[in-house]
C-alpha positions as CSV (number, residue, x, y, z in Angstrom):
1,X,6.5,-35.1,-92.7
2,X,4.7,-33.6,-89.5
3,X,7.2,-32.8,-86.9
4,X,7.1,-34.6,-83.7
5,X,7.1,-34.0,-79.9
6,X,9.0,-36.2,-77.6
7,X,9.4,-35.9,-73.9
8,X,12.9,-36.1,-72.3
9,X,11.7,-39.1,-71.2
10,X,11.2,-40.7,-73.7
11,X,14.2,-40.1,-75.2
12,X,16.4,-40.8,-72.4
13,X,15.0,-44.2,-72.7
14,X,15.9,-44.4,-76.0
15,X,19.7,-43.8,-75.7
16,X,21.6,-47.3,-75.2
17,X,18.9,-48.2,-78.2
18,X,20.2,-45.7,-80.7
19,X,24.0,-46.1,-79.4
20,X,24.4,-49.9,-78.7
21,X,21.6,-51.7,-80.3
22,X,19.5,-51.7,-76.8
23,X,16.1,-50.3,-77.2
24,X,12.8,-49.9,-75.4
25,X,9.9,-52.0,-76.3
26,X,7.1,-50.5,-78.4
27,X,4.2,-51.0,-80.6
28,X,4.9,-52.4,-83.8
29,X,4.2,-49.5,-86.6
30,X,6.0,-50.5,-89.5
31,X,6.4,-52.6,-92.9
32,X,9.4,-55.1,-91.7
33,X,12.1,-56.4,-94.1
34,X,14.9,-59.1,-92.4
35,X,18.0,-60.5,-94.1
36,X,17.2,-58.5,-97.3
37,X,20.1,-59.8,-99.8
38,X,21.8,-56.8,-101.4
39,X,24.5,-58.6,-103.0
40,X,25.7,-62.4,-103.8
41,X,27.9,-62.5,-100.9
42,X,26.5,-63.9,-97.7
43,X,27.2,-61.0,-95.5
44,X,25.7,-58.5,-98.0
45,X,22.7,-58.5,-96.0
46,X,20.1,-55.9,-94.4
47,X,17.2,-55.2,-91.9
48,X,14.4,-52.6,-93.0
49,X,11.5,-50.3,-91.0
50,X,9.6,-48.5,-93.2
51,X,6.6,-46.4,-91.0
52,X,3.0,-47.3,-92.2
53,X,2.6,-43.5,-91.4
54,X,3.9,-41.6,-93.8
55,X,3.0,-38.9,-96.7
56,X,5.4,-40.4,-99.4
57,X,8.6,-39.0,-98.4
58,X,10.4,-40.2,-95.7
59,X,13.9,-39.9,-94.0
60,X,16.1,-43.1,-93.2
61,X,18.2,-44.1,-90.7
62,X,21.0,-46.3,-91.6
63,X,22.6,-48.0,-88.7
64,X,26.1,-49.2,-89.9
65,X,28.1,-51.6,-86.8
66,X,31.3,-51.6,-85.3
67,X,33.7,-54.5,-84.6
68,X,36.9,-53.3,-86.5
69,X,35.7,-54.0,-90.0
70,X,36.1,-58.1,-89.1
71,X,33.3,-58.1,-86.8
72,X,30.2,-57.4,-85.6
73,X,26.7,-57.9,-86.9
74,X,23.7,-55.7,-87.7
75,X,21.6,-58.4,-85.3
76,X,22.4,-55.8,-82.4
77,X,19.7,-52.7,-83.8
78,X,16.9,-55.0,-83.8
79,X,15.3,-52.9,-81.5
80,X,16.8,-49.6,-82.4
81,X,14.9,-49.7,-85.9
82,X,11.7,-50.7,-84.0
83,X,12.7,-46.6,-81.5
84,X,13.2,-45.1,-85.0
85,X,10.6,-45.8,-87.3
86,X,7.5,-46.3,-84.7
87,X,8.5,-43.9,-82.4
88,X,10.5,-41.0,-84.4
89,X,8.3,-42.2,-87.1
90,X,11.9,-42.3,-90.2
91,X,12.6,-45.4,-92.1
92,X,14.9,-47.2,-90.0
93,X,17.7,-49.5,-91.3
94,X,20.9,-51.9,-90.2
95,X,23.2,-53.4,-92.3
96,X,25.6,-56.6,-92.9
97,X,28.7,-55.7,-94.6
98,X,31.8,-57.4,-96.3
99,X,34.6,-57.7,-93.4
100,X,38.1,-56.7,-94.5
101,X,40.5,-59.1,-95.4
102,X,43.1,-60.4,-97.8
103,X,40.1,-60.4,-100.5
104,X,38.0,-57.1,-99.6
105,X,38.8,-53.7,-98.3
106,X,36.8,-50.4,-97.4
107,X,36.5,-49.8,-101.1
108,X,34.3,-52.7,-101.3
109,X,32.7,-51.7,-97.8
110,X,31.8,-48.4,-99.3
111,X,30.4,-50.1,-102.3
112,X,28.4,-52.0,-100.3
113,X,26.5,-49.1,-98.5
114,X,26.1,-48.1,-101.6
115,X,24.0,-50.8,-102.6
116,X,22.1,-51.0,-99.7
117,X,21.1,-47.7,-99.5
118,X,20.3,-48.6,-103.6
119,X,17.7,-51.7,-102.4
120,X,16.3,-49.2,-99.4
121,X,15.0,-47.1,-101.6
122,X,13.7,-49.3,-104.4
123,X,11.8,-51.5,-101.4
124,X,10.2,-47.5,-100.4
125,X,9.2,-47.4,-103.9
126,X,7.7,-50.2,-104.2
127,X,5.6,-49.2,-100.9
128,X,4.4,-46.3,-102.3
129,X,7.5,-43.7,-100.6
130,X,10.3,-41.5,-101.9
131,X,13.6,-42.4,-99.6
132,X,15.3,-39.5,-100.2
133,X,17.4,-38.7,-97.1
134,X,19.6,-40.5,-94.8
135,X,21.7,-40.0,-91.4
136,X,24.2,-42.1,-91.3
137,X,25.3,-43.6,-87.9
138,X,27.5,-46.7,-85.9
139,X,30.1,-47.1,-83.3
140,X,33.7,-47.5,-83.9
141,X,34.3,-49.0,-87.1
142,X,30.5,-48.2,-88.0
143,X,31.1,-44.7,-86.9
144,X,34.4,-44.6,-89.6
145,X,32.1,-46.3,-92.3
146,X,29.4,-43.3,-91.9
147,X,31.7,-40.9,-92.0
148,X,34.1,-42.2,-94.8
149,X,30.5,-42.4,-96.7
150,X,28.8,-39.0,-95.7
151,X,32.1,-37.6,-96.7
152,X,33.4,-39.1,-99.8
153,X,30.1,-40.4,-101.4
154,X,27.7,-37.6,-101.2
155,X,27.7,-37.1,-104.4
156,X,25.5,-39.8,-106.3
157,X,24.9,-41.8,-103.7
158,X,21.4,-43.6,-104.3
159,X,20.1,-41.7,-101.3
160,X,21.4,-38.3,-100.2
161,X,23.5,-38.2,-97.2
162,X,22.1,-35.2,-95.2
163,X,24.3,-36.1,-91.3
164,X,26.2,-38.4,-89.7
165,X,26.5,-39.4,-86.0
166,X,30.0,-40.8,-84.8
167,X,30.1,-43.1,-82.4
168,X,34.0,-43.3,-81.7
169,X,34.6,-43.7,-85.1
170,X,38.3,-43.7,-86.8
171,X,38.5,-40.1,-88.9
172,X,42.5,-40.2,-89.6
173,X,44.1,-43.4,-90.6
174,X,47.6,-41.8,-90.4
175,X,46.6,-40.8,-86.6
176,X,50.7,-42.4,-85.0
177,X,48.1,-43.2,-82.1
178,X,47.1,-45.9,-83.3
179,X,50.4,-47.8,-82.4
180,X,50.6,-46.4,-79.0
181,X,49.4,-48.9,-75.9
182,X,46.2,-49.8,-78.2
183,X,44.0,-52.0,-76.8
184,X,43.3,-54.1,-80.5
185,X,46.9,-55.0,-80.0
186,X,50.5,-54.5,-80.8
187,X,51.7,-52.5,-83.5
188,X,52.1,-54.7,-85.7
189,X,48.6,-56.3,-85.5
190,X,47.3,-52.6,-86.2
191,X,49.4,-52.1,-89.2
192,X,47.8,-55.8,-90.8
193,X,44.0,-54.7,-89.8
194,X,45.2,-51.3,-91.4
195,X,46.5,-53.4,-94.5
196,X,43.4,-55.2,-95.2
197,X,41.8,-52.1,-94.7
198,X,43.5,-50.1,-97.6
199,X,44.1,-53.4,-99.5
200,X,47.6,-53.0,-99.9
201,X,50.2,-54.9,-97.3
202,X,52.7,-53.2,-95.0
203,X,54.4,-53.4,-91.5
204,X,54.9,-50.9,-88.8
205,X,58.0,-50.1,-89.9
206,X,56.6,-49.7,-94.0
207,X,53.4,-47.3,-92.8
208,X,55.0,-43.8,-94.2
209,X,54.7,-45.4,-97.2
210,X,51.2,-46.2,-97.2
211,X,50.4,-42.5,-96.2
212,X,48.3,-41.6,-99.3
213,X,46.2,-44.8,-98.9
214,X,46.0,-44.1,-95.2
215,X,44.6,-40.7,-96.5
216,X,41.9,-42.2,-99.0
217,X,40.2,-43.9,-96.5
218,X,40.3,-41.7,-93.7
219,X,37.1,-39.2,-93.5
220,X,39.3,-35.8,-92.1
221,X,40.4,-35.8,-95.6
222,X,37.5,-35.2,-97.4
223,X,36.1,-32.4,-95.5
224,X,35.5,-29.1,-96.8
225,X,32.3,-26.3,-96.9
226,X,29.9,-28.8,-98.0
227,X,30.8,-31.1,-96.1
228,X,27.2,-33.1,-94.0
229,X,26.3,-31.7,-90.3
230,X,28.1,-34.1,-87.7
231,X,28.0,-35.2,-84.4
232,X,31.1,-36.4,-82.6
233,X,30.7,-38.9,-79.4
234,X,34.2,-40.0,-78.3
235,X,35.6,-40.8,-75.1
236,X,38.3,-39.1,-74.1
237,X,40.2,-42.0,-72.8
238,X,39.6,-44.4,-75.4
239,X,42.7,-46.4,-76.2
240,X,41.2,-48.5,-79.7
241,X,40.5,-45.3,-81.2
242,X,42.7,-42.4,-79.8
243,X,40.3,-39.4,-78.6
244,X,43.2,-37.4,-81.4
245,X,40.8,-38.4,-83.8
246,X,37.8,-36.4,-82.7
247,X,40.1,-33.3,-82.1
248,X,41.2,-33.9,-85.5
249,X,37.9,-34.0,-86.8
250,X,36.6,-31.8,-84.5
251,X,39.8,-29.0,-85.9
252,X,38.8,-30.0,-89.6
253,X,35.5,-29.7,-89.4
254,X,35.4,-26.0,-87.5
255,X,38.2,-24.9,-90.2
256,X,35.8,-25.3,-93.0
257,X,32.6,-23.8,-90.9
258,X,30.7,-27.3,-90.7
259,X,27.8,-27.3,-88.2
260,X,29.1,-30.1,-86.0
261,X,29.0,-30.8,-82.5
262,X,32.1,-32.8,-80.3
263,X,30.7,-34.3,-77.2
264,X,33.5,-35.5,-75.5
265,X,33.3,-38.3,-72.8
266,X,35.5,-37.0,-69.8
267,X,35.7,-40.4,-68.0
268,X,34.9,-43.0,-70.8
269,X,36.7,-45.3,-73.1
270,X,35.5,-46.4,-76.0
271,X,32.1,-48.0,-75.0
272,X,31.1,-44.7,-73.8
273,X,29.9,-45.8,-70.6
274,X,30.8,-43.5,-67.9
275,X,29.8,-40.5,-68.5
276,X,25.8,-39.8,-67.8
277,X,25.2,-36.4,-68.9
278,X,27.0,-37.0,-72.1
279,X,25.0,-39.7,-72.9
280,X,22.2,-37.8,-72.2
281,X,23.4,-34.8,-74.7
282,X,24.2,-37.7,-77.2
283,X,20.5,-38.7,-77.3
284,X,19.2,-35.1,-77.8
285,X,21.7,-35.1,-80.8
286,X,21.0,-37.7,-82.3
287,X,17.1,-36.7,-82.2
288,X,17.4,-33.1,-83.2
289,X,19.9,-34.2,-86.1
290,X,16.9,-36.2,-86.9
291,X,14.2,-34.0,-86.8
292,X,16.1,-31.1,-88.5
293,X,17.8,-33.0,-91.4
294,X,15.3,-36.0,-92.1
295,X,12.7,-34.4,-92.4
């Protein structure tokens, strides 16, 4: 793939797109797939840009959304896939997945990227291109997702994880943070999200127990040399998802020499909303991770 120049500008413009599903408008450049069905359930569901433009291989971005793995919806990138495949000129896609519950837990969430990323690339087949490549990106629990997936799945996934952005994403479920003035709720509403999370119940009180299952699903502990190129965005006075997570992360990653970058949001929360120049930096990440690992 040719590489690209694109102004400041341009890019600037393009931030609230990339980070909160907010984009800028621009010509339509694209083969468009909505509500793709991935899977029998009705949430296993995805959106697809695949650039007209391309020489047969192309990169993808995979925008995965937050909402604390019971909400949220992949309706919010609508525009963000229109930035990244007509204007950064990479396969762009969003994706539906199975919330957590009493039925379902990040097991079956994992499986399900899986199988998304299995349908993107037999939909660039049957266009004529290879998608071999994908960044992996989302906010919160769509920033845990990509990580938890670039980390623990690399290895036969049906298209090769090559980054991840983080978008105050969760990296250690053991994190004792969690239970401290959070603003999902009290401590024991954190310990039942946590519980549908692992898929095994327990209180506040019961969570040393859990620890190892805690660990499975928590990305800091799959890190080691190979682990993907990352970029951390977390504000440093977020109370859902303590800012201990990106030092953790941050700590982990530098231990095992992983090129990684922690951009950390001096006066935000966890919308990431108060601090300009970070946002700024953010954007310029996010579009040089593209450019030097997509392509």
């Amino acid at each position: 793939m040719s590489n690209r120049i694109i102004s400041v500008a341009v890019i600037g413009a393009l931030f609230l797109g990339l980070l909160f599903g907010i984009g800028a408008t621009v010509p339509e450049k694209s083969i468009k797939y909505r509500d793709l069905a991935y899977g029998t359930h009705e949430r296993q569901t995805l959106d697809l840009n695949i650039p007209t433009d391309n020489d047969g291989e192309i990169g993808l971005v995979l925008f995965i959304h937050g909402g604390g793995w019971i909400a949220g919806d992949k309706s919010g990138y609508e525009r963000s896939l229109a930035d990244v495949s007509d204007i950064f000129g990479f396969a762009a896609a969003a994706m539906n997945y199975r919330y957590v519950s009493e039925s379902s837990d990040l097991g079956d969430i994992m499986d399900d990227i899986d199988a998304a990323l299995a349908l993107i690339r037999q939909k660039g087949e049957e266009n004529g291109v290879s998608i071999n490549k994908v960044l992996l990106t989302g906010g919160s629990a769509g920033g845990h997702l990509s990580l938890l997936y670039g980390y623990s799945r690399v290895d036969g996934a049906p298209i090769k994880p090559v980054a991840v952005v983080d978008n105050c994403g969760l990296s250690d479920l053991n994190d004792e943070n969690y239970y401290i003035e959070n603003g999902l709720g009290t401590d024991e509403q954190i310990a039942l999200l946590f519980s549908w999370a692992i898929g095994e119940s327990f209180t506040y009180e019961e969570r040393a127990e859990k620890y190892e299952l805690l660990e499975k699903y928590s990305p800091n502990y799959y890190i080691n040399e190979n682990t993907v190129p990352t970029v951390i965005n977390h504000g440093m006075k977020d109370n859902v998802v303590p800012y201990s997570n990106a030092l953790s992360l941050d700590a982990k990653l530098t231990e095992y020499g992983v090129v990684h970058y922690l951009n950390a949001y001096p006066n935000s929360g966890h919308g990431l909303d108060a601090d300009e120049e970070n946002q700024k930096t953010a954007t310029e990440l996010f579009y040089s991770y593209c450019e030097t690992y997509l392509n």
